[in-house]
N, C-alpha and C positions, 0 to 999 in steps of 0.2 A: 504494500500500500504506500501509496507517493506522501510525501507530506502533507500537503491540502488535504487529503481524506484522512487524515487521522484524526481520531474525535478530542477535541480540546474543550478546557473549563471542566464544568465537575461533573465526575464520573463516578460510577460507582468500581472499585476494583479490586483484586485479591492481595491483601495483604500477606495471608497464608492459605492455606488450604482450608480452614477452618473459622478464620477471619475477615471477613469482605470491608473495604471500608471504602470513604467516602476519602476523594483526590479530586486536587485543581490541577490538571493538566496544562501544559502549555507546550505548543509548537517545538518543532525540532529545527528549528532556523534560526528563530530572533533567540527562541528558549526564556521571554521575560515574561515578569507578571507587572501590570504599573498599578499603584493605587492613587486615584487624584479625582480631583471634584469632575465632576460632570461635564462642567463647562471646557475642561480640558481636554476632550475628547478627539480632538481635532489636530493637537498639540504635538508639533515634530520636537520627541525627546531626544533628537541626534544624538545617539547612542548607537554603536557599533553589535552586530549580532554577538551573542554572550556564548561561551563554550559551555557553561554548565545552567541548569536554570538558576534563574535570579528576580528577587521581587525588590522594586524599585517603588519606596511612597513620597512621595512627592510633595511640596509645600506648595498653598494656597498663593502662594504670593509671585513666586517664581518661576513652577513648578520646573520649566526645561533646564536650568542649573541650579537647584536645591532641592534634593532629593536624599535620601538614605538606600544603598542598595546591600544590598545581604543575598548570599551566597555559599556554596564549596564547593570547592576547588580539585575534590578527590584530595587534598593531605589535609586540608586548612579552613576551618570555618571563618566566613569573612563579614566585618561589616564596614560599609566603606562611606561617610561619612562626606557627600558633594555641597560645595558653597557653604560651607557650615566651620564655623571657628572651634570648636566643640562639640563632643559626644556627651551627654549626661544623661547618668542612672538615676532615675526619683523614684524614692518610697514615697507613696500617699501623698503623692503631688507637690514632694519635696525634693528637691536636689543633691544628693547625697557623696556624687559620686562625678569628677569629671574629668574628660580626658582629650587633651589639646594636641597639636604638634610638638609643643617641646615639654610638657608637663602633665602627670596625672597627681590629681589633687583631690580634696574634700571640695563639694560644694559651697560650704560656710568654714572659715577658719576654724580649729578645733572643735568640730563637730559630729568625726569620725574616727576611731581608732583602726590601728592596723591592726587584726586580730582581736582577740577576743581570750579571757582569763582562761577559757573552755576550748575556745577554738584557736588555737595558734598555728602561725606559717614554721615553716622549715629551718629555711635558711633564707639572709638577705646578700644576693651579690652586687657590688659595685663597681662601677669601672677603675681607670685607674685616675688620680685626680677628684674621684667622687668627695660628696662638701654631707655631711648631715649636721645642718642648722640648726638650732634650737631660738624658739621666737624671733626672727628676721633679723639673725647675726648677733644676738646678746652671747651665743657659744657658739663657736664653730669646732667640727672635725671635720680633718682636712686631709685625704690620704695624700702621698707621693712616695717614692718608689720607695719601697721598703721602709718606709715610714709613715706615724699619723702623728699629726696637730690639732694640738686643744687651743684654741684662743678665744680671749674673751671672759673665762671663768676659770674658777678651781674645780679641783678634780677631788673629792670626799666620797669613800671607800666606808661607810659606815660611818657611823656617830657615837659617841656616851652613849645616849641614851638606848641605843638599837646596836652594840656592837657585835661582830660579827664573833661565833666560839668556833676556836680551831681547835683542832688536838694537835699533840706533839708529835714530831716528826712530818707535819703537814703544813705549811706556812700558810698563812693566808694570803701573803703575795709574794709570789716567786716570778725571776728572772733569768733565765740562763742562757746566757751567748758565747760566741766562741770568736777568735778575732787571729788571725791570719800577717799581720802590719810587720814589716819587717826595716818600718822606718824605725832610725836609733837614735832620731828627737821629740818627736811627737808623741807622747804617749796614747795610748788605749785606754777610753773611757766606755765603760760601760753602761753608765750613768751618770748624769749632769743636773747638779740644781743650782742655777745661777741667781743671784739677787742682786738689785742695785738699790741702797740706801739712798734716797734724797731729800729724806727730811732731818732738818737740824736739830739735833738734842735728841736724835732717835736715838735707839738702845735695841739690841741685839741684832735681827738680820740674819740668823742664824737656821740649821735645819733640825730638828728636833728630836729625839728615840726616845719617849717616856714609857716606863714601866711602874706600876704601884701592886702591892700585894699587900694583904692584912690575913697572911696564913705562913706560917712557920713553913720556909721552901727547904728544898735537900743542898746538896752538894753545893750548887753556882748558883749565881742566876745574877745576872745580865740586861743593861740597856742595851749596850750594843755592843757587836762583836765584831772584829777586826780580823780576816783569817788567811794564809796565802799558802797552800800546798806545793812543795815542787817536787815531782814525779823522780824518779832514779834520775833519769837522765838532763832534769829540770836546774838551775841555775839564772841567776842574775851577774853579770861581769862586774856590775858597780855595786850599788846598793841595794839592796832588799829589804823590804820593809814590811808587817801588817797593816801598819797606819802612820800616815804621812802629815803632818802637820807645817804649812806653810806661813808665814808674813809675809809682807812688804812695806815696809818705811817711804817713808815718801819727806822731801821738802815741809811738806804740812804737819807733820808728826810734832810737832813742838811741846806738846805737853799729853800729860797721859801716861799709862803705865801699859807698856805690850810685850807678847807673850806666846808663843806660836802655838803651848799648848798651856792650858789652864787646869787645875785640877783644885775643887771647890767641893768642902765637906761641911755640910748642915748636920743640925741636930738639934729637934723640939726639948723642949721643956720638959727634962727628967729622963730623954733619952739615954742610954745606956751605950760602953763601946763594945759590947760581945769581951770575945777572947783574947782579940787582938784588933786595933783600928790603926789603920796609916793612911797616908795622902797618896801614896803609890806600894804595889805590893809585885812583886818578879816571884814567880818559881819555874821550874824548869821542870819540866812535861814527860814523861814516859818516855826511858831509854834515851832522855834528851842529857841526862847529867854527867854522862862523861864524856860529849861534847862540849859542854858549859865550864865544866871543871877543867878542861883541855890547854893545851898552850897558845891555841889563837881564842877563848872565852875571855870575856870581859864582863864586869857588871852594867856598863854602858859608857859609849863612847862619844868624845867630844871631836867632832871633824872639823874639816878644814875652817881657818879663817882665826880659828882658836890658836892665838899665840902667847911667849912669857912677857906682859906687857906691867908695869908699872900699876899698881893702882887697879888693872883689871881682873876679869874673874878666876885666872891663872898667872901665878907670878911664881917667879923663885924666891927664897927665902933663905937665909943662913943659920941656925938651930944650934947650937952648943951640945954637943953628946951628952950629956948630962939634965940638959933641959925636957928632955921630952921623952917617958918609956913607952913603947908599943907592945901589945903582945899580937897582934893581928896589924895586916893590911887588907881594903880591900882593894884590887887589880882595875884602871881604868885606863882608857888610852885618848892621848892627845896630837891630833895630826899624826897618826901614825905610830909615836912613841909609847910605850908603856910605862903608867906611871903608880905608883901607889897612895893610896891614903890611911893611915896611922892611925890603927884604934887600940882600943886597951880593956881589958875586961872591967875594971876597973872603973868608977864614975871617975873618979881622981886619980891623975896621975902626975 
């Protein structure tokens, strides 16, 4: 049967063998369905014959360039959107839902959530450069290659009031990277938190690791820890260190008392000092003390810059054999030399 004889508009037809149902048929040439006012009937929709069928409705006002056509494509269900700036979804004759050429949005500003406490998506993919804003740039994140940016706001990981309980051996924020630099100026940072102070008579500036406890703890315990493993074959050719503490003096410096490291010990009203309290405490670590005890151990060392200066924090001095008994030194070294310091069991000597 030719085209023309094929029966179009609704038919009755077999859905299955057991199921007949009611179909709008269209032609095997143009293959469309149009929906549009009456008056339109006459109306060249210059539209080119469609490969699969398609229903095209059309606007009162326009109808031959704004129209909606919907279709498949055999992979792909289509809706195609002519003369129109926008696609939008309404519930009960609300706008919920909209979808542009360069944006899919909510209808009304926070009026729609992504997901639901019940129903939630998967995963969200983003490009590379992708921006997720929070209220029209008060926070931005900002991918770029192998990295994101926060700008705009702080970043608060819990609070007092709601904080977060970890168990041990589980951190609540872990970081681990691995770094490849085989420059031998530049250090490897692994993490960076930089501040610039600009107001006058400010006071600290500083990065913070509080700990408080009101239960009798075991063995340690720790604000922060300082740690650096080196593997058999592991070494530093200069210095090695757990923790590094820097200054810089400046011109400005004129008054003031500085210190590259501080060590500051509180105590309330009726506190107690345990067994033993000091301002700094050293021991040496499992199978560490006959390294320490060794001929290159020290108790700590004074490096470069440190010389026998008059009046300064290292000077020579001349002693009378007689003026001074030692029963002990302890071993420190200065630019290199080893030097001792003179104790005595004794509170007097």
């Amino acid at each position: 049967m030719v085209a023309s004889q094929l029966h179009k508009g609704f038919k009755w037809v077999v859905g299955d063998e057991s199921n007949p149902t009611l179909a709008l048929l269209v032609d095997n040439v143009s293959r469309a369905l149009h929906i549009a006012e009456a008056t339109d009937a006459q109306t060249d929709w210059a539209v080119s014959a469609d490969t699969n069928p398609s229903v095209y409705i059309h606007s009162a006002t326009n109808p031959a360039t704004e129209y909606i056509k919907m279709y498949h494509d055999t992979t792909d269900a289509n809706i195609d959107c002519v003369g129109a700036t926008a696609l939008n979804i309404l519930i009960a004759g609300t706008a919920e839902l909209e979808l542009t050429s360069s944006a899919f949005s909510p209808g009304v500003t926070n009026s729609n959530a992504l997901g639901t406490t019940a129903l939630m998506w998967s995963d969200l993919f983003l490009a590379s450069g992708g921006v997720i804003n929070f209220n029209n740039g008060d926070v931005t994140l900002t991918h770029a290659t192998n990295a994101l940016a926060l700008v705009g706001g702080c970043l608060n990981l819990h609070t007092s009031v709601a904080a977060y309980a970890f168990t041990a051996g589980t951190p609540a924020f872990a970081l681990y990277t691995t770094n490849a630099s085989v420059h031998a100026s530049t250090s490897a940072e692994s993490f960076l938190v930089y501040n610039t102070q600009t107001g006058i008579a400010g006071v600290g500036g500083r990065a913070r690791f509080f700990m408080t406890t009101n239960v009798a703890l075991g063995g340690w315990s720790n604000a922060l820890k300082a740690e650096v493993t080196y593997g058999t074959a592991g070494r530093t050719t200069g210095l090695g260190s757990a923790f590094c503490a820097e200054i810089t003096l400046s011109a400005g410096t004129t008054s003031g008392t500085y210190a590259p490291l501080e060590s500051e010990l509180t105590a309330a009203s009726g506190a107690k000092t345990g067994t033993a309290t000091s301002f700094l405490y050293m021991n040496a670590g499992t199978d560490t003390d006959s390294v320490i005890n060794g001929p290159n151990g020290y108790l700590f060392e004074l490096g470069a810059g440190i010389t026998d200066t008059a009046g300064g924090i290292f000077e020579a001095e001349t002693v009378a054999a007689w003026a001074v008994d030692f029963t002990h030194v302890l071993k420190i070294r200065i630019a290199g030399t080893a030097y001792y310091i003179g104790l005595n069991t004794a509170k007097t000597f």
